[in-house]
N, C-alpha and C positions, 0 to 999 in steps of 0.2 A: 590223524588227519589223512584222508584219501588225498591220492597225487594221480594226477591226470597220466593216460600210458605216452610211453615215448612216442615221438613223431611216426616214427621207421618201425615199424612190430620187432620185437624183439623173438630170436628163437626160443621151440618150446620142445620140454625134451616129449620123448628123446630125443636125442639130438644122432646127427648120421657118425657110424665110430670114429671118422677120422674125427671131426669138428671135437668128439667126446672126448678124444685121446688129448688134442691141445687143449680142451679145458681143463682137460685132470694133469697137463705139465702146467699151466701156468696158474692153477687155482690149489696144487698141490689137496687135492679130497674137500675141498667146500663148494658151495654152488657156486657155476660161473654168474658174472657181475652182469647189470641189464646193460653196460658201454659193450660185453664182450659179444651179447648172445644177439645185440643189432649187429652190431660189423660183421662178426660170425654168419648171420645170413649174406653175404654181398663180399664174394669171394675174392676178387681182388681189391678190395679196402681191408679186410680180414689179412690177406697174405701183405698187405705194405704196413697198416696196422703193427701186425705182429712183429715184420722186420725194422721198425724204428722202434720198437722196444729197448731201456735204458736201463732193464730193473736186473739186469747182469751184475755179477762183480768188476767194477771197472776201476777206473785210479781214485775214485771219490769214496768216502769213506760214507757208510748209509746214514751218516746223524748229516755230513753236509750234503748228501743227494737230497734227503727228507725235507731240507730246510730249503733247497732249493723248489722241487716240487711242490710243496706246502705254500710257499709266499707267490710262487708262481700262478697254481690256482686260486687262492685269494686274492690278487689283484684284478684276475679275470671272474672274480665272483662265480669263481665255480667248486660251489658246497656241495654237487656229488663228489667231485676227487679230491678234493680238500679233505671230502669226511673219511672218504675209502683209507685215503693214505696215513690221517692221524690213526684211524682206527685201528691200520694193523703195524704200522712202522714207527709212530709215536714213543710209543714205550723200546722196543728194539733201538730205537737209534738216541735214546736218554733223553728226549725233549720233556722238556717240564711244562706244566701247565702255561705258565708265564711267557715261555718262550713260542709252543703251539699258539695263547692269547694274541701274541706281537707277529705271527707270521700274517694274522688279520687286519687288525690293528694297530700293531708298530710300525716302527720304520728301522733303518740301518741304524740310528742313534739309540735304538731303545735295549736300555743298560746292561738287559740279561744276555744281551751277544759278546761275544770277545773279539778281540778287534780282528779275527781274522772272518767271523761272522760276517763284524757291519759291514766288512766288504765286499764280502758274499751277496749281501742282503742291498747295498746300493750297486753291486755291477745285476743285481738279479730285478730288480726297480728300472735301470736304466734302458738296458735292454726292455722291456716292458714297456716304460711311455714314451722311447726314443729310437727302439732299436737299434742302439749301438751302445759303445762306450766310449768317453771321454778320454783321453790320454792321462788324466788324474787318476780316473775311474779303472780302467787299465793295470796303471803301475800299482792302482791300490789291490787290486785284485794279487798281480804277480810277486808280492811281497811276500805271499802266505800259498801260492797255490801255480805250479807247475802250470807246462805249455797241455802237456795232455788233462790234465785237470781244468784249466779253462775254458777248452775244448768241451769237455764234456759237460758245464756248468750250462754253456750256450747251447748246445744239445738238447740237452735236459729242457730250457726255459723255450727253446721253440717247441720241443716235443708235449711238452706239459700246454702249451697254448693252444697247438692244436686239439690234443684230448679236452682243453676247458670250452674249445668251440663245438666241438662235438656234443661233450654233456650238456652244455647250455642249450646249443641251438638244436637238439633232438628232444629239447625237455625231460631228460632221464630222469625218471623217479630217483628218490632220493633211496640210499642200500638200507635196508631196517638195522644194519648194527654200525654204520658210519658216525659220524665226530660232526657234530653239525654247530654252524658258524654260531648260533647265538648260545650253544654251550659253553662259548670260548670267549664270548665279549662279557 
């Protein structure tokens, strides 16, 4: 199925060497992705871009960053980075099909989370149709998960909203080897 080009032209190589050098750190040898090679053109959205970047080693562990990212972009219906991220962190970080299914799908009650999950999963909800969290929602989070780990959970859920406005509202073609939503329902 053809997919209409992004709003914004995306860069075409070759690309100038600095721009080449940060695709080949953050793409480690695979072609850079069509979210990188639009921002990539539009220098100061590229250099704020790259500096809110969360895909460091940080206090979260990559099965709970994935699962935040993942339910992040599914609730903002964005199946470019929904796909990118199952695609390549899915298996790295041991999600199971069931569980990839419910980051669509599910909710915080859905059985294949453990209870430090569904917490995850309704402060990651919450923040999403409320932006905030409840004092329930809160302590339910801090049962299971540090002050700098919370930190970085909210990071993460606005950093990932902003990249799902971007995918959405540039219309990014969808990645030829990305995880796409109706694989998953």
């Amino acid at each position: 199925m053809s997919q209409a080009a992004p709003r914004i032209a995306a860069l075409s190589p070759p690309y100038p060497p600095e721009i080449q050098a940060q695709f080949d750190r953050i793409m480690r040898g695979a072609p850079p992705l069509v979210l990188f090679r639009v921002m990539a053109g539009h220098a100061r959205a590229w250099d704020k871009f790259r500096a809110g970047g969360l895909l460091d080693p940080g206090p979260l562990s990559l099965r709970t960053r994935e699962i935040v990212i993942d339910r992040t972009c599914a609730l903002n219906r964005c199946e470019y980075e929904w796909g990118v991220h199952v695609a390549i962190f899915a298996g790295p970080a041991k999600l199971t099909e069931e569980e990839i299914r419910a980051t669509v799908q599910g909710d915080a009650m859905s059985p294949c989370w453990s209870p430090a999950e569904q917490a995850l999963i309704g402060a990651v909800d919450a923040l999403h149709h409320r932006a905030t969290l409840s004092d329930a929602e809160f302590t339910a989070l801090s049962v299971h998960y540090d002050e700098a780990q919370i930190l970085e959970i909210m990071l993460l859920c606005g950093f990932y909203r902003t990249v799902s406005y971007l995918a959405n509202g540039l219309r990014l073609p969808l990645e030829e080897n990305a995880a796409r939503f109706l694989e998953s329902l």
